[in-house]
C-alpha positions in Angstrom: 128.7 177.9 88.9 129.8 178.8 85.6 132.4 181.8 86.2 134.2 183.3 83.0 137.1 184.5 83.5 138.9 185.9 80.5 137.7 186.9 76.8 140.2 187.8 73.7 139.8 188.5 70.4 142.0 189.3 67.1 140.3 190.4 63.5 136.8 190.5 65.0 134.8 193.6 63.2 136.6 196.4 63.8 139.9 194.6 65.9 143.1 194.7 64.3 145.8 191.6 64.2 146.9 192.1 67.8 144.5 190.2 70.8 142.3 192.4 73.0 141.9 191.0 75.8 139.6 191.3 78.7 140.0 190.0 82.2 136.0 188.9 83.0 136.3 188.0 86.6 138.6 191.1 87.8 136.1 193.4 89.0 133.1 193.6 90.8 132.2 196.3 88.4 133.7 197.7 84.8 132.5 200.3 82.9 133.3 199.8 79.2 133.7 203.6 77.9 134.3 204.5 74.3 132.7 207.1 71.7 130.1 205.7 69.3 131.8 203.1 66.4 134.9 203.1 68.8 134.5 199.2 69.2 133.2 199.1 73.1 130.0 196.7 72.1 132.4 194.3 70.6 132.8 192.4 73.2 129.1 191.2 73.8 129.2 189.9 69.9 132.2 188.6 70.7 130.8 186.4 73.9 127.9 185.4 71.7 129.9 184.3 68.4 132.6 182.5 70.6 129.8 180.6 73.1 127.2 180.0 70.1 128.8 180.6 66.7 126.1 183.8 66.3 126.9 187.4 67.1 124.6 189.4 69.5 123.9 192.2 67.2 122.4 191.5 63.2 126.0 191.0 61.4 126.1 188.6 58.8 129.3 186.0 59.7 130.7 187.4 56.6 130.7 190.8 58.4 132.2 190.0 61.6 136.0 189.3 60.0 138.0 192.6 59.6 137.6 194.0 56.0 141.4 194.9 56.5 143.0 192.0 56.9 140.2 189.6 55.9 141.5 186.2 57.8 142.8 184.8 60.8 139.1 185.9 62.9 139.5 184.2 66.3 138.1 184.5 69.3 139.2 182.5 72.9 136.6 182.3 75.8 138.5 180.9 79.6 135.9 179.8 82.2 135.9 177.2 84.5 132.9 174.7 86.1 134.1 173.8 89.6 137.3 172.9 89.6 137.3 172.1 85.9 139.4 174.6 83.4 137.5 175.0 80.0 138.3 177.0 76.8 136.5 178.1 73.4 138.6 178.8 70.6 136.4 179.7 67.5 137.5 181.4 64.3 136.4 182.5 60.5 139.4 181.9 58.0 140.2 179.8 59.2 137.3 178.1 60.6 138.1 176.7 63.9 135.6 175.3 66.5 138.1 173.9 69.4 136.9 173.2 73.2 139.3 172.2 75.7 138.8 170.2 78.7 142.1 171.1 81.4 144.1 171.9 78.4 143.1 168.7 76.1 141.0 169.3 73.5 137.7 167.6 73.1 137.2 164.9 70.7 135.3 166.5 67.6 134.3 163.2 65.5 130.7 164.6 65.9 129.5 167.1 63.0 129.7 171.3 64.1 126.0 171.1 64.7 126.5 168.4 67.1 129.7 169.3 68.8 128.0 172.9 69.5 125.0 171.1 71.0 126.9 169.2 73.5 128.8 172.8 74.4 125.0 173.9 75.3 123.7 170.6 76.4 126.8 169.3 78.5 129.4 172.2 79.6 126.9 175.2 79.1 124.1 174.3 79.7 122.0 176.8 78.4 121.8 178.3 74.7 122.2 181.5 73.2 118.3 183.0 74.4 119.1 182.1 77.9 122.9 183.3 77.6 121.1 186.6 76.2 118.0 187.0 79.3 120.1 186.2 82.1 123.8 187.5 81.2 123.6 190.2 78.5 120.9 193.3 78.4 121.6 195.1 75.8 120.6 198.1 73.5 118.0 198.4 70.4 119.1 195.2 69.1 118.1 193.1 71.8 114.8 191.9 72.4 113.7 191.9 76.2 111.8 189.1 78.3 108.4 190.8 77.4 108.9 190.9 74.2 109.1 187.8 73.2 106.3 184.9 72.2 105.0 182.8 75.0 107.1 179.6 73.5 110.4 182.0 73.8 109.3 182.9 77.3 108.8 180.0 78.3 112.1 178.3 76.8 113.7 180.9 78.9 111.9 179.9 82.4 112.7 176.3 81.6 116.3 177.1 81.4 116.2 178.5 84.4 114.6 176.3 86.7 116.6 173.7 84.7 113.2 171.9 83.7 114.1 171.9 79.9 114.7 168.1 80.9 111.4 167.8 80.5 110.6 169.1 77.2 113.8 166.9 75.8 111.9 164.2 77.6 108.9 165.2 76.3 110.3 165.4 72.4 112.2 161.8 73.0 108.6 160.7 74.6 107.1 162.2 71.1 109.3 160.1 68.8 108.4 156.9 71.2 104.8 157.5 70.7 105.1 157.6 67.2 107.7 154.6 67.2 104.9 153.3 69.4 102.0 153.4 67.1 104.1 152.2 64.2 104.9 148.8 66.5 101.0 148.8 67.1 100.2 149.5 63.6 103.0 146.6 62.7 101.2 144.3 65.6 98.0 145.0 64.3 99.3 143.7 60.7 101.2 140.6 62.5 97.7 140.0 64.0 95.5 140.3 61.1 97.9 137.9 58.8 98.2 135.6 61.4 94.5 135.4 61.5 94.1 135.2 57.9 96.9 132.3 57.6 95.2 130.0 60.6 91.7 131.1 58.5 92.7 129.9 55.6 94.2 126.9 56.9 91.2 126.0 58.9 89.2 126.7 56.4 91.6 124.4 54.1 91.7 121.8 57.2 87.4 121.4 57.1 87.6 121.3 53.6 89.6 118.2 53.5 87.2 117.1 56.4 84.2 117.9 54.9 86.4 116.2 51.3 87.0 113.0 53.6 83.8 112.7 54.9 82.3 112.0 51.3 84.8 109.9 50.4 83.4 107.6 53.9 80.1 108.6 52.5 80.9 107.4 49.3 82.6 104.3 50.2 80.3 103.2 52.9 77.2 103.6 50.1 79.4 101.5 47.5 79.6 98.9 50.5 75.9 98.8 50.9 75.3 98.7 46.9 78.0 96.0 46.8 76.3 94.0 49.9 73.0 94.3 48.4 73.7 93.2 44.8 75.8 90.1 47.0 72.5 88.8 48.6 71.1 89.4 45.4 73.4 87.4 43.9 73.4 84.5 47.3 68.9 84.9 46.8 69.8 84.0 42.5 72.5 81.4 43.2 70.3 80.1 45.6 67.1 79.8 43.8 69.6 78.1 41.4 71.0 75.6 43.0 67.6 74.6 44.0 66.6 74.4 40.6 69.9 72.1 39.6 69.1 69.8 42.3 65.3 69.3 40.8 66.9 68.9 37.3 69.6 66.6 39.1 67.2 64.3 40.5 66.1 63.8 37.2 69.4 63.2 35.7 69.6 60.2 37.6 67.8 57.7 34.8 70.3 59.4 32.1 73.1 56.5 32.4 71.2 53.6 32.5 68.9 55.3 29.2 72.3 55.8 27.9 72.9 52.4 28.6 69.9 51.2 27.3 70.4 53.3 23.8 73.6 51.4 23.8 72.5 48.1 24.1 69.6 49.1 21.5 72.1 50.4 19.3 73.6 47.1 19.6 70.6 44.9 18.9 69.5 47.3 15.9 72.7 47.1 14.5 72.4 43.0 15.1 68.7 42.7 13.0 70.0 44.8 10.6 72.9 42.9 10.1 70.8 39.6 10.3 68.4 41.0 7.5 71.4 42.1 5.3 72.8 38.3 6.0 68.9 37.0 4.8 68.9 39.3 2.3 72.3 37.9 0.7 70.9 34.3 1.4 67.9 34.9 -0.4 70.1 36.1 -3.8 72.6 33.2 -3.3 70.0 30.5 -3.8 68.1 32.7 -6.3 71.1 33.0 -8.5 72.5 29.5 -7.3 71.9 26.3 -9.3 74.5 24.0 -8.5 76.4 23.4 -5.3 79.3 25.0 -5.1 80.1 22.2 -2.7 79.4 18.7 -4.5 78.7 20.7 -7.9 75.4 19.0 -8.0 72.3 20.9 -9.0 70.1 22.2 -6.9 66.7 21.4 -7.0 64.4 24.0 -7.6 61.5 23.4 -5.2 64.4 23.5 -2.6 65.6 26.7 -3.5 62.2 28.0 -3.3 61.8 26.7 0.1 65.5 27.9 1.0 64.4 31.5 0.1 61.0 31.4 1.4 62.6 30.4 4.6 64.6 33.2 4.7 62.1 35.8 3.5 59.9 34.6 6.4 62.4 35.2 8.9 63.5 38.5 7.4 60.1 39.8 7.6 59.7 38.6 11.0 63.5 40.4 12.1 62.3 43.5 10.0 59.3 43.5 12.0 60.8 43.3 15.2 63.2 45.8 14.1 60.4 48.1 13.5 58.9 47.5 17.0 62.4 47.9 18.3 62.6 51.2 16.6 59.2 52.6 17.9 60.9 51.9 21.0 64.0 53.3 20.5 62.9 56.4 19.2 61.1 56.5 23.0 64.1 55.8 24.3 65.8 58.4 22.2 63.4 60.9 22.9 63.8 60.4 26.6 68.1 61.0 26.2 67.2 63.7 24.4 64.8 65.4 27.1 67.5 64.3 29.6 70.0 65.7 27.5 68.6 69.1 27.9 68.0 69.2 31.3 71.8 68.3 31.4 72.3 71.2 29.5 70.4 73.3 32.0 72.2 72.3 34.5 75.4 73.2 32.8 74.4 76.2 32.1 72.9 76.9 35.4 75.9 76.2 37.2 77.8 78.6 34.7 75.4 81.1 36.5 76.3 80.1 39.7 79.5 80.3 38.4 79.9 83.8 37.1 77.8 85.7 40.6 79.6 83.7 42.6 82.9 84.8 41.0 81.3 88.4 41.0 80.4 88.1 44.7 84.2 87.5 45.1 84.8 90.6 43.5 82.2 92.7 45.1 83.3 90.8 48.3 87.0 92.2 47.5 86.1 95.6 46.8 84.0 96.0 49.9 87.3 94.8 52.2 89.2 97.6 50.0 86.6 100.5 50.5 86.5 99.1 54.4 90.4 99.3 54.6 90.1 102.8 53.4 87.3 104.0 55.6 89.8 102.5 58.5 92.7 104.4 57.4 90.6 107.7 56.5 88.9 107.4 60.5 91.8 106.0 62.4 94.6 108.4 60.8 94.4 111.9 59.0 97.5 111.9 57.3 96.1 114.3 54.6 95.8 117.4 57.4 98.7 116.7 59.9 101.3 118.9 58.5 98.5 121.4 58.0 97.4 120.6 61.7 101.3 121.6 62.3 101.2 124.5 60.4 97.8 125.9 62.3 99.5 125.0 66.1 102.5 126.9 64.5 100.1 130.0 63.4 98.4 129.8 66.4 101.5 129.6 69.0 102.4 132.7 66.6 99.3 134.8 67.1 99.4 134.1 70.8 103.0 135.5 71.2 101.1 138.4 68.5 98.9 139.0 71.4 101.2 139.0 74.4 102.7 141.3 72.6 100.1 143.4 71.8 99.0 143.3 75.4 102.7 144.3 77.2 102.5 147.2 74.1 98.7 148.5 75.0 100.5 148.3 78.2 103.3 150.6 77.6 101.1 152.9 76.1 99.1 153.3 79.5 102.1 154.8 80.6 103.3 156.6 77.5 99.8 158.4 77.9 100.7 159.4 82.0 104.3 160.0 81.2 102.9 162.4 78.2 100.3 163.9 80.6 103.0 164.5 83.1 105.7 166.2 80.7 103.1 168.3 78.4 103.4 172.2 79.0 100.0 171.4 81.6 102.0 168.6 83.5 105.3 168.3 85.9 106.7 171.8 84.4 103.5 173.7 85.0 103.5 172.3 88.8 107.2 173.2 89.0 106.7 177.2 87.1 103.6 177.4 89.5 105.6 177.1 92.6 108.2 178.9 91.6 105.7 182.0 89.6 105.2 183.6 93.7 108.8 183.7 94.3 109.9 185.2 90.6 107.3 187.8 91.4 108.3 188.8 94.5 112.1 189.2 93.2 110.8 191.3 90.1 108.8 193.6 92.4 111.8 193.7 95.0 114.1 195.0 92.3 111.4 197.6 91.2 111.0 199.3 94.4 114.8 199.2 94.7 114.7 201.5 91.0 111.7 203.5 92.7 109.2 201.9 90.4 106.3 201.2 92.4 104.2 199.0 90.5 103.0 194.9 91.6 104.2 193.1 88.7 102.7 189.6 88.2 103.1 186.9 85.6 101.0 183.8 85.2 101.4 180.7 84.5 101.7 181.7 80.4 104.3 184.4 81.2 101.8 186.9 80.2 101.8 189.8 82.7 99.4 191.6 85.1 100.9 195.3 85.7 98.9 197.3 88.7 99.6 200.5 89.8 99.2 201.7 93.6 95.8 202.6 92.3 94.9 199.6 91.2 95.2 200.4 87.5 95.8 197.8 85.0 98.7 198.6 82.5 101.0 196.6 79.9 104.5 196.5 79.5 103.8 198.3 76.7 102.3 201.4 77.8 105.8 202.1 79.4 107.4 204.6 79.0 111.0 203.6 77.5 113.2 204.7 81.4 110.2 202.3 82.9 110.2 199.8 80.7 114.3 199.9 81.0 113.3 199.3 84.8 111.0 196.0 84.1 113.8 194.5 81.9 116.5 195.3 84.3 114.1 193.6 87.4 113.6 190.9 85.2 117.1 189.9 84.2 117.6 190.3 87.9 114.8 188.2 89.2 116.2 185.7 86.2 119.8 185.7 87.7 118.4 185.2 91.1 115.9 181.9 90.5 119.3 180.7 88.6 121.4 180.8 91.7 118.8 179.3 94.0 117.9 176.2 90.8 122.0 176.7 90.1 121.1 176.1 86.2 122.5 179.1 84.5 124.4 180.7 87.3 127.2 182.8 86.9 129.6 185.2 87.3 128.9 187.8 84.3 126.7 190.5 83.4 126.8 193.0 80.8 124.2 195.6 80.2 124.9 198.0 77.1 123.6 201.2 77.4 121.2 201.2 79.9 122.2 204.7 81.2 122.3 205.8 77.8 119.2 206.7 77.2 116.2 204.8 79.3 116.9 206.0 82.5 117.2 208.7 84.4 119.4 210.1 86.9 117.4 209.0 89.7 117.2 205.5 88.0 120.9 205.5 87.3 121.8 205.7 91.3 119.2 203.4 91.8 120.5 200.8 89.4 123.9 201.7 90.5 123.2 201.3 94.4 121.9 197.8 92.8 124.5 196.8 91.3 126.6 197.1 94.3 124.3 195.2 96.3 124.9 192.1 93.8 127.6 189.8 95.8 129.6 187.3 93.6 129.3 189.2 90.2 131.2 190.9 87.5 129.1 193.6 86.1 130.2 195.0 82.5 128.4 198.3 81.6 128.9 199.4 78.6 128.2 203.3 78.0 129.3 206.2 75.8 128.0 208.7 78.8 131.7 208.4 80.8 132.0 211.9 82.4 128.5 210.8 84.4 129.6 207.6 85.1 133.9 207.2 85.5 133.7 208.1 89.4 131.0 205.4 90.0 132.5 201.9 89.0 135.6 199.9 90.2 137.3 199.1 86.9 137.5 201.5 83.5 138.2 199.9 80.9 138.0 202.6 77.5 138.1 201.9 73.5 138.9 203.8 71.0 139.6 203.8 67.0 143.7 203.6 66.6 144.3 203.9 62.7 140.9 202.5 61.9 141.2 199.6 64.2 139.9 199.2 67.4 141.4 198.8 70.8 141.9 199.6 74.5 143.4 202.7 75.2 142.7 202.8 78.8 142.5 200.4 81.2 142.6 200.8 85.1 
């Protein structure tokens, strides 16, 4: 329970330099009394600017220091939460924003904005549109339960029946979602570059395949056009040597022919020596006439006989040599037929030669083109880092896809747990069970004023207003004493469902005005007898109607305008 126990104030509005101090948990009930402008309605702006920075009433902050003294605005709040001692110092020129824990203030590294959240969030908790529905009914300024917009309405249920959880859970569950489709939107582009990287080297990988298996193609088809021009060249070399060994087996008679020409030369070069020797014979004893031996003469006859010898004989060598050289010239002719068939054969077996030195060749570049077929079917050296690279990719997109499958996943229960803490989900189930029981309270507390009416609200806060003849009306078509009586039933109702949800329970209440002007007499004793019957509270009316009212209330506490500042004048 959250039970405030004392509230002071210095150079607040209309309060002068000295504190004015108010004892919150002293009396069951206090009326505040005081003429109009005499400062009694300080004190709720002074509760709201303390607790939430903001004053109850419409007063700019530049307002709510004293135009007298124009500094040194502070306001201290005492209440405790169980057994733990809190305080709220806050103040405008300065501007102060303390709150102690037992005495020790609480660490304020956190901006203002912050450091006021966790008053509402953590020590609080509830903010200023709670604090104003379920401690504080006040006059023309405030705006009742039933006048507010659904979303305000409902703010102010949630606060109550401490289910405002939800809508922060809600809000953080928002921000996951959207964190949540950014990750899936950041999958999704993990995914689709993954897929384009192994694409592209797959599609690089069968390129080089498709590369490789030409070059085999290639290779394999210069083996076959080397193979075949090899048996052409084996079929030619062949057919060669064939024709060689025909020529060769007439090559045999060439040495003894060359023999033979030899020997012929020989004897040719014999006869024609013998008819030169004739020849010079026949001259000697032509020209001769005396022996060059005994230097006798020689006779004539016998020359004649000498010459005509040798003349016989050199017609008969001559004419041997000329059947030697019909022969010869055979001969001759027969070297040179043999001669070029030699030559054939030379130049045959240069033939044989040259393919069978381009067969080694051909034979050589087959074994190469082999050796590279081996090396380009056994190994694929070319695409093994690339084959690294695509297991890589593809141990990537699978850990893309586990991913994407635990985040599709979470979003299965993102969706329930979204389902559950929307306006329609958990809260509804909770505002439901709770609607019968916030309904009976409201109507309790109207029959207790003598308003006899069955007041429902529905799930949407909107409300259904019969009359004992069955008559539909809206808060609206009140009049201002009965719709006095609606707000009062409702900030009781609220107070109730607070103690039984202990969210905002506590000790204060302070209505401004209420008998000022809304109700009536008979409503005034009603409220009165009301308050009465409320155990565990200190009630704070605030009224300018005292001479109706002084006799009724357990504590008086009375302001009043002391040269132009406000303070208490009377207190009992």
């Amino acid at each position: 329970m959250l039970e405030f126990q004392k509230i002071r104030w210095k150079n607040f509005l209309s309060t002068g330099d000295n504190f004015t101090e108010i004892l919150l948990n002293k009396s069951p009930t206090t009326l505040i009394l005081g003429a109009n402008g005499a400062g009694k309605s300080t004190v709720l702006d002074a509760l709201t600017f303390g607790l939430f920075g903001k004053p109850f009433r419409k007063i700019n902050k530049p307002q709510l220091t004293n135009s007298v003294n124009e500094k040194d605005c502070l306001i201290e709040i005492e209440f405790i939460i169980g057994k733990t001692k809190y305080l709220i110092r806050r103040g405008i020129k300065p501007g102060i924003f303390e709150i102690y824990h037992n005495k020790k203030m609480i660490n304020q590294d956190s901006k203002i904005k912050d450091y006021q959240k966790y008053l509402e969030d953590n020590i609080l908790k509830l903010n200023f549109k709670s604090f104003t529905q379920t401690v504080i009914l006040g006059s023309a300024t405030f705006v009742p339960f039933m006048q507010l917009s659904a979303k305000d309405r409902r703010d102010i249920i949630e606060d109550l029946l401490d289910i405002k959880i939800f809508s922060s859970m809600n809000e953080i569950l928002k921000s996951r979602l959207i964190d949540h489709k950014e990750n899936v939107r950041g999958n999704d582009n993990e995914r689709n570059n993954i897929d384009n990287q192994i694409h592209l080297q797959e599609s690089s990988i069968e390129e080089i395949k498709k590369d490789r298996k030409k070059l085999i193609q290639s290779s394999k088809k210069k083996i076959e056009e080397y193979q075949l021009k090899i048996n052409e060249n084996d079929d030619c070399i062949e057919k060669l040597n064939a024709k060689i060994g025909m020529l060769n087996d007439t090559l045999v008679e060439l040495k003894p022919v060359q023999k033979k020409i030899s020997k012929m030369d020989s004897i040719s070069a014999g006869l024609t020596s013998k008819i030169k020797s004739l020849k010079e014979d026949q001259e000697f004893f032509h020209d001769i006439d005396n022996c060059p031996t005994c230097k006798q003469d020689v006779d004539a006859s016998h020359k004649e006989m000498m010459i005509a010898e040798r003349k016989d004989k050199q017609k008969e060598i001559e004419q041997a040599l000329e059947d030697f050289k019909v022969e010869y010239e055979v001969i001759n002719a027969r070297m040179d037929k043999l001669l070029n068939t030699q030559s054939k054969v030379s130049s045959l077996t240069g033939d044989i030669s040259e393919k069978t030195s381009h067969n080694r060749g051909l034979k050589t570049s087959i074994k190469d083109y082999e050796k590279e077929i081996e090396e380009l079917e056994s190994t694929d050296t070319s695409t093994t880092k690339m084959r690294k690279e695509l297991k890589k990719f593809t141990e990537q997109k699978q850990k893309i896809e586990r991913i994407r499958e635990e985040l599709l996943e979470e979003r299965e229960y993102l969706n329930v747990a979204s389902t559950l803490l929307k306006d329609g989900g958990i809260k509804t189930s909770i505002i439901k069970y709770y609607l019968p029981i916030m309904n009976g309270l409201i109507n309790k507390y109207l029959h207790q004023m003598d308003f006899y009416v069955n007041f429902t609200m529905d799930e949407n806060f909107s409300e259904n207003i019969q009359s004992r003849n069955r008559e539909n009306f809206s808060y609206t078509s009140f009049s201002e004493g009965e719709k006095m009586r609606i707000d009062l039933a409702l900030l009781f109702t609220w107070r109730e469902v607070a103690k039984m949800k202990n969210s905002v329970n506590t000790n204060l209440l302070v209505l401004d005005e209420v008998f000022d002007s809304s109700l009536d007499s008979n409503g005034t004793d009603e409220f009165l007898k009301l308050l009465n019957e409320l155990g565990g509270n200190n009630v704070f009316v605030i009224s300018h109607k005292g001479e109706i009212l002084y006799d009724k209330f357990r504590s008086i506490i009375k302001f009043d305008k002391v040269k132009n500042f406000s303070k208490i004048v009377e207190e009992k």
